[in-house]
TILUM-45488 format. One record per residue (C-alpha): residue number from 1; residue in three letters; chain; x, y, z. Coordinates in nm, 3 decimals. Example, Ala and Ser with C-alpha at 12.3 -4.5 7.8 and 13.67 -1.06 7.14 Angstrom:
BEGIN
<pt 1 ala A <1.230 -0.450 0.780>>
<pt 2 ser A <1.367 -0.106 0.714>>
END
This chain:
BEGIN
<pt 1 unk A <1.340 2.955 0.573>>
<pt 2 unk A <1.243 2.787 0.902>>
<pt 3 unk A <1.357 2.454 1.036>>
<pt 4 unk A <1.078 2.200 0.946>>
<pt 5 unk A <0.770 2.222 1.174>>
<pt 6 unk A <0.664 1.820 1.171>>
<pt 7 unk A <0.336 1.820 1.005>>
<pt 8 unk A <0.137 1.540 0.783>>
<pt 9 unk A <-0.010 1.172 0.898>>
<pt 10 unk A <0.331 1.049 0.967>>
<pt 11 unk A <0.439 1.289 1.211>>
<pt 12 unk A <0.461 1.063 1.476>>
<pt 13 unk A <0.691 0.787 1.282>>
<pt 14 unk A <1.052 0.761 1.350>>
<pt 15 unk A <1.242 0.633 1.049>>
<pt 16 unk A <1.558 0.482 1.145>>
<pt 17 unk A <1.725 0.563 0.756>>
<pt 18 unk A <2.070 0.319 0.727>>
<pt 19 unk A <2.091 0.372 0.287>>
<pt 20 unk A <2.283 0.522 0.026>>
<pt 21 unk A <2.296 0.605 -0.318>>
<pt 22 unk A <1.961 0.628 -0.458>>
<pt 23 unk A <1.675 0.376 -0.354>>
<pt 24 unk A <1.695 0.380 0.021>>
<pt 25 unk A <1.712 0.767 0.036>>
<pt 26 unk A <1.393 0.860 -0.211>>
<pt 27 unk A <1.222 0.585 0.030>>
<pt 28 unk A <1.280 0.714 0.298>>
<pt 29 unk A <1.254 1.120 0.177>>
<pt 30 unk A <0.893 1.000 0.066>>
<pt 31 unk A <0.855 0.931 0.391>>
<pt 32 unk A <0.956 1.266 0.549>>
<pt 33 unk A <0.760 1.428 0.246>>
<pt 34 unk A <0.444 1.340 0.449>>
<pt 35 unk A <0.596 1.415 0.813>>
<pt 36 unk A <0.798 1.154 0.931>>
<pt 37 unk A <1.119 1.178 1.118>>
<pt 38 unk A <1.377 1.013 0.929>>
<pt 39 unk A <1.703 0.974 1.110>>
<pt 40 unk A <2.011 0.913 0.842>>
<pt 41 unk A <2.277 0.683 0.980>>
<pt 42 unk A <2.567 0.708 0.811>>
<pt 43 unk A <2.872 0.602 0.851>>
<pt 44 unk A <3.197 0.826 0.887>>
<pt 45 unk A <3.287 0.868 0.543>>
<pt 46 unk A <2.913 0.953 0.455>>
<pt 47 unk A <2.664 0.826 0.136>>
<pt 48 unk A <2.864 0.798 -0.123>>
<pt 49 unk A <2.556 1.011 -0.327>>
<pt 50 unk A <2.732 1.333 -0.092>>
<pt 51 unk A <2.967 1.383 -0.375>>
<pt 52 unk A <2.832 1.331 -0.722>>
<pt 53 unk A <2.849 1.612 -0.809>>
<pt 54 unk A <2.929 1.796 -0.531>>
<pt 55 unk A <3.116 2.052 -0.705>>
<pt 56 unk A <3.194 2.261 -0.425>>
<pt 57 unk A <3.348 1.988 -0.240>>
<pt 58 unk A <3.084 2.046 0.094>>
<pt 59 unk A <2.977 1.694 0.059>>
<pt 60 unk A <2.625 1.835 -0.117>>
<pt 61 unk A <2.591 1.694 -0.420>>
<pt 62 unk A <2.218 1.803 -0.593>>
<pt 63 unk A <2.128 1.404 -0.622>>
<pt 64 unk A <2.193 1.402 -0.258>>
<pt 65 unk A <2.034 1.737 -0.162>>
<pt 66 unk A <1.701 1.599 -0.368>>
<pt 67 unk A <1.668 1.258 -0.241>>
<pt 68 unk A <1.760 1.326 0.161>>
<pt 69 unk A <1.572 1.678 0.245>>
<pt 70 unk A <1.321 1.669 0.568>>
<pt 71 unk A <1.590 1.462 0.709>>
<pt 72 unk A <1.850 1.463 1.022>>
<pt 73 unk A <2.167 1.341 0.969>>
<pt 74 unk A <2.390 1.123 1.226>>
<pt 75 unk A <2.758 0.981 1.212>>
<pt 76 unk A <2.781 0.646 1.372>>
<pt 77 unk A <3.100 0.372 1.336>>
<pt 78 unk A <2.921 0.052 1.315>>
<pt 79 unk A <3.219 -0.137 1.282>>
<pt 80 unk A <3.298 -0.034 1.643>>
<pt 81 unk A <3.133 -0.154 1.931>>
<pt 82 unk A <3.059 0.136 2.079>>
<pt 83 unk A <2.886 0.252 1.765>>
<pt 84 unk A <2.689 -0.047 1.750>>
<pt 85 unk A <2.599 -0.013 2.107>>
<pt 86 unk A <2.445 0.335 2.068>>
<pt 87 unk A <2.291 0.240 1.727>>
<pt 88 unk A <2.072 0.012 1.934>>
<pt 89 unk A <2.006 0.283 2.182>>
<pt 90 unk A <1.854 0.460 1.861>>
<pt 91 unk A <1.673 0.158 1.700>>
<pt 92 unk A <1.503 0.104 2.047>>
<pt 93 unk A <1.273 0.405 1.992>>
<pt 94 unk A <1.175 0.377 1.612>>
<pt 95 unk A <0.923 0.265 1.464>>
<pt 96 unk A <1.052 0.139 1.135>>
<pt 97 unk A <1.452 0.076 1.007>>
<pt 98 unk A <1.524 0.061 0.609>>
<pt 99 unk A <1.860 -0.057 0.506>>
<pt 100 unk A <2.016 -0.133 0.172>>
<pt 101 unk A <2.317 -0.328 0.323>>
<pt 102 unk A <2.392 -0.680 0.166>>
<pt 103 unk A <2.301 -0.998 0.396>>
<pt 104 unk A <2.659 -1.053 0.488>>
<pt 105 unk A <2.704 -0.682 0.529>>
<pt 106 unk A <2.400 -0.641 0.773>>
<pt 107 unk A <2.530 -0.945 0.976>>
<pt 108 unk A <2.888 -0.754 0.990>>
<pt 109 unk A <2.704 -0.452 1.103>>
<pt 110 unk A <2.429 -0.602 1.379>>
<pt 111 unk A <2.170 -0.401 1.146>>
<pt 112 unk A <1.976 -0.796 1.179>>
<pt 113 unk A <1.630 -0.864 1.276>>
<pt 114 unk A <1.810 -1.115 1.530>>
<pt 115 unk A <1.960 -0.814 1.693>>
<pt 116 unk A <1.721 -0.531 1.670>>
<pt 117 unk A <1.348 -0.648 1.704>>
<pt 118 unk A <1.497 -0.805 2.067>>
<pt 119 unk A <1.563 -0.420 2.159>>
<pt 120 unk A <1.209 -0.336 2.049>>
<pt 121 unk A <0.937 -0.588 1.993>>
<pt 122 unk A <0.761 -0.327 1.798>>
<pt 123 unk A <1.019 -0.234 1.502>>
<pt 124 unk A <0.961 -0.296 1.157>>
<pt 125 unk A <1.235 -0.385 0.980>>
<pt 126 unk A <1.282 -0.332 0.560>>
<pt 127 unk A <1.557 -0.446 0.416>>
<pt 128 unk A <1.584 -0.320 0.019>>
<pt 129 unk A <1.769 -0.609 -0.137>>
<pt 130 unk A <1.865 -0.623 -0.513>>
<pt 131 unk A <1.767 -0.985 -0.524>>
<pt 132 unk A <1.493 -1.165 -0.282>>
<pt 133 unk A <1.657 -1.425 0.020>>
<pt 134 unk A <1.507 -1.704 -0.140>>
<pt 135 unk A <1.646 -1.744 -0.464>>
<pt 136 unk A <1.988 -1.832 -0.590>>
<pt 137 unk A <2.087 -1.449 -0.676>>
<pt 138 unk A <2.023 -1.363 -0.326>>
<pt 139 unk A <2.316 -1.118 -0.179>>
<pt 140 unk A <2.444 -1.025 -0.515>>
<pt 141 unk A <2.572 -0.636 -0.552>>
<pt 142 unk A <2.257 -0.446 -0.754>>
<pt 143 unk A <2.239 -0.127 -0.923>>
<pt 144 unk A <1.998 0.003 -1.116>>
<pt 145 unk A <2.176 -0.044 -1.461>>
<pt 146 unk A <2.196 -0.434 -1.354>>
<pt 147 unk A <1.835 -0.420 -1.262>>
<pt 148 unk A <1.716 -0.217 -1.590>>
<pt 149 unk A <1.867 -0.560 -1.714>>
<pt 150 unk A <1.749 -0.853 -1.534>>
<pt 151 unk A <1.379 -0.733 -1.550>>
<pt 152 unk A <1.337 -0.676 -1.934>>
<pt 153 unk A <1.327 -0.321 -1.953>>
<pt 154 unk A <1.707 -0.279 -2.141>>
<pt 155 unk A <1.617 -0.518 -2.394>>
<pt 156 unk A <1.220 -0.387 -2.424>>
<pt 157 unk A <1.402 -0.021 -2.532>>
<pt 158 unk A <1.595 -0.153 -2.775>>
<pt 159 unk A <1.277 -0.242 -2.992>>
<pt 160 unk A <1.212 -0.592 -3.180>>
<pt 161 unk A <1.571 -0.585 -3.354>>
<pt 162 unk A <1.763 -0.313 -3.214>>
<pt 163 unk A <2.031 -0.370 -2.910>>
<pt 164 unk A <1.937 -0.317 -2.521>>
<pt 165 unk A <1.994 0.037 -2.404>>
<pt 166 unk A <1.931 0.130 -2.073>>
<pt 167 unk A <1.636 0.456 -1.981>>
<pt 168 unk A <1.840 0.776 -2.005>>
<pt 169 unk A <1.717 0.785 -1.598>>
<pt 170 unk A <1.778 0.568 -1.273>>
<pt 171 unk A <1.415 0.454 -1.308>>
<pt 172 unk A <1.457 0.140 -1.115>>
<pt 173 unk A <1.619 0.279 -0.824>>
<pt 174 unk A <1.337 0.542 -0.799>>
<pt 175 unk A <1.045 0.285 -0.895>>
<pt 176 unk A <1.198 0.052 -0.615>>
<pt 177 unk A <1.198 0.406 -0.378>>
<pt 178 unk A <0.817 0.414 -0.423>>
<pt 179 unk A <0.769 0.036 -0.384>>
<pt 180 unk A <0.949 0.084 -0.064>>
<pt 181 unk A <0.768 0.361 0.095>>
<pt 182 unk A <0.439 0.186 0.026>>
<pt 183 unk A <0.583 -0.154 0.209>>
<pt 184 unk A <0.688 0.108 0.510>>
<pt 185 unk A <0.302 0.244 0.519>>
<pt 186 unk A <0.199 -0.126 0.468>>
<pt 187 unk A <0.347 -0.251 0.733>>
<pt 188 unk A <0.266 0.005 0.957>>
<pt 189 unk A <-0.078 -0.009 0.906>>
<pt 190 unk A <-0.057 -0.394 0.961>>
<pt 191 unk A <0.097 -0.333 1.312>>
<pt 192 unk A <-0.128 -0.096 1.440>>
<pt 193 unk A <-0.363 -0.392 1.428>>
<pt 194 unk A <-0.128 -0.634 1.566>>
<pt 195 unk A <0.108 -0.461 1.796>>
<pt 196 unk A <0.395 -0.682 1.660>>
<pt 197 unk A <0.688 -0.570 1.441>>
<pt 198 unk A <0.845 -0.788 1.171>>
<pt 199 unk A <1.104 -0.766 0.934>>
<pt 200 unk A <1.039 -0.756 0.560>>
<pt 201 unk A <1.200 -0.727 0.236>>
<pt 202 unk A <1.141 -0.544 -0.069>>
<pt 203 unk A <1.340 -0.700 -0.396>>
<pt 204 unk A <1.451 -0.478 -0.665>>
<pt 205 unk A <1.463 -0.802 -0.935>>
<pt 206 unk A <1.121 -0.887 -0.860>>
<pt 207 unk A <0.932 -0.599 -0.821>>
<pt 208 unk A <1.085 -0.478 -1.118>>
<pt 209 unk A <0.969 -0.769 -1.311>>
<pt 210 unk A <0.664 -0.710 -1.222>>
<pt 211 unk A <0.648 -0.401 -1.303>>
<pt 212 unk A <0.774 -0.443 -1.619>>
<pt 213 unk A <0.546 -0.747 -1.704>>
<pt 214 unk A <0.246 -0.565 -1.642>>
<pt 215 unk A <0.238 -0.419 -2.034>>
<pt 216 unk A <0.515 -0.656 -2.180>>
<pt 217 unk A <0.400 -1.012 -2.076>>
<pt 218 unk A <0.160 -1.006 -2.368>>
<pt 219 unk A <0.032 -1.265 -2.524>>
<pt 220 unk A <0.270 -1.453 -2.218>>
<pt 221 unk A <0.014 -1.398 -1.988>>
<pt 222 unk A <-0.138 -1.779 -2.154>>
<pt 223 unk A <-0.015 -2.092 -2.008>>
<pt 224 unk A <0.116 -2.195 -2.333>>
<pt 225 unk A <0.151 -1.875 -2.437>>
<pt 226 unk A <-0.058 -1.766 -2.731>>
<pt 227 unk A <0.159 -1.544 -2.877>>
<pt 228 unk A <0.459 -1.294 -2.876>>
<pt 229 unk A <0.501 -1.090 -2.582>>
<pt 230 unk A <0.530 -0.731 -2.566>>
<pt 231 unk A <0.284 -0.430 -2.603>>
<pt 232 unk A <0.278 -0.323 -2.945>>
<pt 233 unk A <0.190 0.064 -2.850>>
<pt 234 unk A <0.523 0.112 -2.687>>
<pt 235 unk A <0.716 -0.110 -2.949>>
<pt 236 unk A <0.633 0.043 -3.220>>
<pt 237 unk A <0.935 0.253 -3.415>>
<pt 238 unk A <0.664 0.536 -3.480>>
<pt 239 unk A <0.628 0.623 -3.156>>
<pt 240 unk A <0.800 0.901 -3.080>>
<pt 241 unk A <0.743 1.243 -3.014>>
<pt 242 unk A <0.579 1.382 -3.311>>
<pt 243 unk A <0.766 1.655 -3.536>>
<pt 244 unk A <0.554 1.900 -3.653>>
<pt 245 unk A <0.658 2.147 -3.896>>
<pt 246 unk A <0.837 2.375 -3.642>>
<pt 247 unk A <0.950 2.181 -3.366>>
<pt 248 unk A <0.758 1.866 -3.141>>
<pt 249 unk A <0.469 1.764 -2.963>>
<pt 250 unk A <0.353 1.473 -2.795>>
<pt 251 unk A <0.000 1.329 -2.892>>
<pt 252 unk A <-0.160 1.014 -2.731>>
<pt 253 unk A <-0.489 0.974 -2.963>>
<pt 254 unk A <-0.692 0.659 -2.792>>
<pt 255 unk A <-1.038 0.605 -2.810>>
<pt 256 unk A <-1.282 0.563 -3.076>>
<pt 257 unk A <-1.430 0.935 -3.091>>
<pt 258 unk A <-1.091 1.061 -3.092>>
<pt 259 unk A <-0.966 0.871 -3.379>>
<pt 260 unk A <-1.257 0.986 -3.580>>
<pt 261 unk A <-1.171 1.347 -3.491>>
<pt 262 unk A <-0.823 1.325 -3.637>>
<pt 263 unk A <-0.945 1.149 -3.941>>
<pt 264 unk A <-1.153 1.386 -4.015>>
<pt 265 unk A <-0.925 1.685 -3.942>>
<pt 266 unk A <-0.690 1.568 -4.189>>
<pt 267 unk A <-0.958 1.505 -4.442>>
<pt 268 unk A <-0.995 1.130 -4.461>>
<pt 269 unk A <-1.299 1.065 -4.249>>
<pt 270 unk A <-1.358 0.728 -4.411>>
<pt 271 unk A <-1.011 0.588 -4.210>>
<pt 272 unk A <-1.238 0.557 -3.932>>
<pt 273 unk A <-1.459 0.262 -4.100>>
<pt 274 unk A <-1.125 0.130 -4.232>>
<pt 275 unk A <-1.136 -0.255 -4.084>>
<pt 276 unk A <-0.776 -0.141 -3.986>>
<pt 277 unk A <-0.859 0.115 -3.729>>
<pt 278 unk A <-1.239 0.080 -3.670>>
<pt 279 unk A <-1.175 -0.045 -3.322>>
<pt 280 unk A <-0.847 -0.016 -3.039>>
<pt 281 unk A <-0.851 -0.372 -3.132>>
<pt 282 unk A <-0.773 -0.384 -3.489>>
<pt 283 unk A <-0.558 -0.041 -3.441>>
<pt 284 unk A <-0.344 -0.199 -3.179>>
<pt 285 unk A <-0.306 -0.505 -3.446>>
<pt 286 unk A <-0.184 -0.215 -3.762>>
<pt 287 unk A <-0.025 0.020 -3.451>>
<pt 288 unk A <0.285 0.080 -3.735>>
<pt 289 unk A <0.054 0.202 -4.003>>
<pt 290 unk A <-0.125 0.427 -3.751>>
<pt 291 unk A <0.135 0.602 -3.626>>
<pt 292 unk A <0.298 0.653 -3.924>>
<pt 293 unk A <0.032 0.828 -4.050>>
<pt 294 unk A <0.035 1.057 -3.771>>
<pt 295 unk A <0.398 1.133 -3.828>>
<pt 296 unk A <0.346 1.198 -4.146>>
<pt 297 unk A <0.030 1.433 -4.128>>
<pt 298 unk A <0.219 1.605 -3.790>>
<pt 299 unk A <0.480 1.718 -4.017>>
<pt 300 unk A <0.282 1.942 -4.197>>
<pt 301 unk A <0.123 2.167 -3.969>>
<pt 302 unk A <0.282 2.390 -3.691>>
<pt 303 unk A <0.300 2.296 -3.323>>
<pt 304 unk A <0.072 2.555 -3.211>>
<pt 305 unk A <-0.220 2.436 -3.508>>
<pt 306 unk A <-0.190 2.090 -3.359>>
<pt 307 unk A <-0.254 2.202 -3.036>>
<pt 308 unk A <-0.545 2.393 -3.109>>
<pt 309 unk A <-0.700 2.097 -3.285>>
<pt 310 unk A <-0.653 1.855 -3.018>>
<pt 311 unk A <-0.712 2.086 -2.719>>
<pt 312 unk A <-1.058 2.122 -2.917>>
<pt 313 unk A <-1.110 1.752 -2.969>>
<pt 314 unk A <-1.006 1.684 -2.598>>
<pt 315 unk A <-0.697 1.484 -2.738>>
<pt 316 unk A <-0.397 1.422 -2.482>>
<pt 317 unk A <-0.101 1.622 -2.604>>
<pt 318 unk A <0.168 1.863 -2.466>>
<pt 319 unk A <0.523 2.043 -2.518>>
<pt 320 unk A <0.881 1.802 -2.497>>
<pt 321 unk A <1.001 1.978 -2.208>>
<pt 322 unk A <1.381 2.029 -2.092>>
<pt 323 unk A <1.474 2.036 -1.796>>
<pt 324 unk A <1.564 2.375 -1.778>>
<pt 325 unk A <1.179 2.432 -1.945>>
<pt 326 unk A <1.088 2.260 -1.665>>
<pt 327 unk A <1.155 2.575 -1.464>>
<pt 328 unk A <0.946 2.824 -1.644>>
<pt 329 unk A <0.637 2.585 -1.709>>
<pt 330 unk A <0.358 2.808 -1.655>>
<pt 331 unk A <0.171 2.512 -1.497>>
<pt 332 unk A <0.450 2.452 -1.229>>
<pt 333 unk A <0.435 2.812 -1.207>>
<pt 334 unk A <0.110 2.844 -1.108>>
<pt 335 unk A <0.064 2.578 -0.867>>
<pt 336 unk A <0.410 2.660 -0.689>>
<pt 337 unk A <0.557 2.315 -0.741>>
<pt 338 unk A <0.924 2.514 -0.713>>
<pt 339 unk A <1.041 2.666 -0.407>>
<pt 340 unk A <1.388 2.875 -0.307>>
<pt 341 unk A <1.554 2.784 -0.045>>
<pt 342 unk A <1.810 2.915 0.194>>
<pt 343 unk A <2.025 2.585 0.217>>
<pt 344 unk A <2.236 2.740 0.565>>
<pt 345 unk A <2.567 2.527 0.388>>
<pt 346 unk A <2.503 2.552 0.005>>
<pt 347 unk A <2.288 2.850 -0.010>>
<pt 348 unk A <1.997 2.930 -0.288>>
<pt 349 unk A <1.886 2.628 -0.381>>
<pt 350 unk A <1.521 2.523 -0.595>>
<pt 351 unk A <1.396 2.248 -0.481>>
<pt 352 unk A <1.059 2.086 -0.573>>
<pt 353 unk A <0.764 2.055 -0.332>>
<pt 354 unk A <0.637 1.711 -0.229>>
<pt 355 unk A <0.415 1.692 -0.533>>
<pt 356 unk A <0.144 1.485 -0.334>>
<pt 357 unk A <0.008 1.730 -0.035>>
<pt 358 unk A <-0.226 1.501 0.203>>
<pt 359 unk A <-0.503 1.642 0.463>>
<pt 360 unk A <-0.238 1.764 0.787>>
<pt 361 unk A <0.056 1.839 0.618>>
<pt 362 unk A <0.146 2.129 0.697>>
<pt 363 unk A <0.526 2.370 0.766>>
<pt 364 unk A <0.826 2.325 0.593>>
<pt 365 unk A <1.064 2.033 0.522>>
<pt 366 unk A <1.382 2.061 0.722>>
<pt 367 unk A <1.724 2.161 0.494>>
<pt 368 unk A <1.917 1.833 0.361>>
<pt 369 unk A <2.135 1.735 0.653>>
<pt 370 unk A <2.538 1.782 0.671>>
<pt 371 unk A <2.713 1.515 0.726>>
<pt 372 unk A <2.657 1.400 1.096>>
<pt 373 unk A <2.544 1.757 1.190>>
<pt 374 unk A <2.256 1.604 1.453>>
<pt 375 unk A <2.465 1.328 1.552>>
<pt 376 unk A <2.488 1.467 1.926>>
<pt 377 unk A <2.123 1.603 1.915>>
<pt 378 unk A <1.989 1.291 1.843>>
<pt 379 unk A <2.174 1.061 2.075>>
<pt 380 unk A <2.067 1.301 2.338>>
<pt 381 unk A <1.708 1.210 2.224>>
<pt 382 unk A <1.821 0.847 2.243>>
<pt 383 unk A <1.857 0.887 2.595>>
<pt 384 unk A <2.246 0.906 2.612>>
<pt 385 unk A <2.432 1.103 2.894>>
<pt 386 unk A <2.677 1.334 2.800>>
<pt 387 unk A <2.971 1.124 2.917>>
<pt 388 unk A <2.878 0.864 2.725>>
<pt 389 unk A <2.832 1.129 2.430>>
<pt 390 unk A <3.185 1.270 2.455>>
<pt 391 unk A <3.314 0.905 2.460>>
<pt 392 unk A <3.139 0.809 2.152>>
<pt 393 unk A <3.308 1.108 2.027>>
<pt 394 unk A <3.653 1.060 2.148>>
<pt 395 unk A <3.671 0.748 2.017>>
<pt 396 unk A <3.567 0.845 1.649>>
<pt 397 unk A <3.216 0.618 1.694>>
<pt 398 unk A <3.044 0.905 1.653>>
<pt 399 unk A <3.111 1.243 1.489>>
<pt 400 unk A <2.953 1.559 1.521>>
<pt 401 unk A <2.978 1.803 1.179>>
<pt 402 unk A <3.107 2.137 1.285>>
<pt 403 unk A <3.078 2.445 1.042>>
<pt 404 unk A <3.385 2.595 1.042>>
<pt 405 unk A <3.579 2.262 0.962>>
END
């Protein structure tokens, strides 16, 4: 497959990329996705996300190959002077810098507004933090487990009695990714009115919380409060995944008309008058006794007769896919949401396709970088002679990834 051909509105945004593990990097990849060019600092021993994983020990883990494709890779030594020096060279031609470092780590490093927006007036500065500057958890180390915790969401899974358990995925790390991305096209929408860069932050703890609040603040939403908090839908024990008679099937019956349809499919039509259930008010009120009658009456027909009946009454349902089903979905299929891949270090790979395709985009996304293999090409773009290239090198500031080592 071809190199990427820079296509999509962002094509002309350079994304200075200074993150690891997960956040940062499906930020920033979101941002390639739609045609910027991201430029991954890293530092000499590489993001950490390189190796879970990584199997064949070539520093191409699938985490990392997923989150950091469309984007060039460079080795700078920050905690040399030298490195520092040409990281500014860099910075001095982006548009935008994202970072994941810790306060006192970004001092350490120069990666400061102080520092940076001097270079060029212009930048935008985000800095992903795990807790906001203002507050008395500022600079604390944040993961997403921690986070899944401080929002709400660990102890909103384990029901009204049951213990917190964390979501069987990094969902705040990726939730934060998109939260991030949509600062980056904030902010550069604000300076193309302004002219002026800025540096901004983008709190995991908070934004979490807010996004977790949005259905769970409940009756909390009243100053006093009027009631419990919570959304009874999603804390109810019945919902599940229904189990039909041969296997599963997911069912989300919600408005009026719809209820009446099911009722009267499984012969009891007069449910639908039933003060209980007559409105989304009163169902949302007996939400237990609901869906345990659809558990029960799912249990006694096939998958395939359920999805007859509600693809007729326009009912929301589908399959509980695998992962692996994921790969022979005939809907994926059809719309060519997978793609193979000739990685030029790992080989076949099959990857998803940005899943939201905007007016411009257009070529391929470049192969997930190796570690530091544009680190020359792109300090040649930063405007550095080749003396000052092969002393950067010489001194271990920079290093350039070479195939056959």
């Amino acid at each position: 497959m071809p190199e990427q051909t820079r296509g999509g509105p962002l094509r002309d945004v350079r994304i200075i990329d200074v993150t690891t593990t997960f956040m940062g990097p499906y930020c920033t990849a979101l941002l390639a996705n739609w045609g910027a060019d991201v430029v991954k600092v890293e530092a000499p021993g590489g993001d950490v996300l390189r190796y879970i994983g990584d199997v064949r020990d070539l520093g191409l883990g699938p985490v990392f190959i997923n989150a950091n494709r469309g984007k060039r890779s460079v080795v700078l030594d920050l905690k040399i002077d030298s490195g520092r020096q040409a990281f500014a060279e860099l910075v001095g031609g982006a548009d935008v810098l994202v970072h994941n470092l810790r306060p006192k780590a970004a001092e350490r490093l120069g990666v400061t507004a102080e520092n940076l927006i001097g270079v060029n007036p212009r930048l935008l500065l985000c800095a992903l933090a795990g807790f906001g500057k203002a507050g008395p958890y500022a600079g604390r180390a944040a993961y997403d487990d921690v986070i899944q915790a401080a929002c709400g969401l660990a102890a909103t899974q384990g029901g009204r009695d049951g213990a917190p358990e964390y979501i069987r995925s990094a969902v705040a790390d990726k939730v934060m990714g998109v939260f991030g991305a949509a600062a980056v096209l904030a902010a550069l929408h604000g300076r193309s009115n302004t002219g002026v860069g800025g540096e901004f932050e983008v709190p995991m703890f908070e934004a979490m919380t807010a996004f977790t609040l949005l259905e769970q603040q409940g009756e909390w939403v009243y100053d006093p409060p009027l009631g419990p908090s919570g959304y009874p839908r999603t804390e109810s024990p019945h919902r599940r995944p229904c189990k039909t008679s041969d296997g599963f099937l997911a069912v989300m019956i919600y408005t009026d008309a719809q209820w009446k349809a099911f009722f009267d499919e499984i012969g009891q039509p007069e449910l639908a008058a039933d003060p209980r259930f007559r409105s989304i008010r009163e169902r949302t009120i007996h939400i237990d006794e609901l869906y345990g009658l659809v558990n029960e009456q799912m249990a006694l027909r096939t998958t395939a007769e359920w999805q007859r009946v509600f693809d007729e009454a326009h009912i929301a349902s589908g399959a509980i896919n695998t992962i692996p089903n994921l790969f022979t979905d005939p809907h994926l299929i059809e719309t060519g949401f997978f793609e193979s891949v000739d990685h030029p270090v790992a080989g076949p790979l099959r990857l998803a396709r940005p899943p939201i395709r905007l007016a411009g985009d257009g070529g391929t996304l470049r192969h997930t970088p190796s570690l530091g293999e544009h680190t020359v090409e792109i300090l040649r773009e930063a405007g550095l002679d080749e003396n000052a290239i092969d002393g950067l090198l010489a001194d271990k500031a920079a290093i350039q990834w070479r195939k056959d080592v």
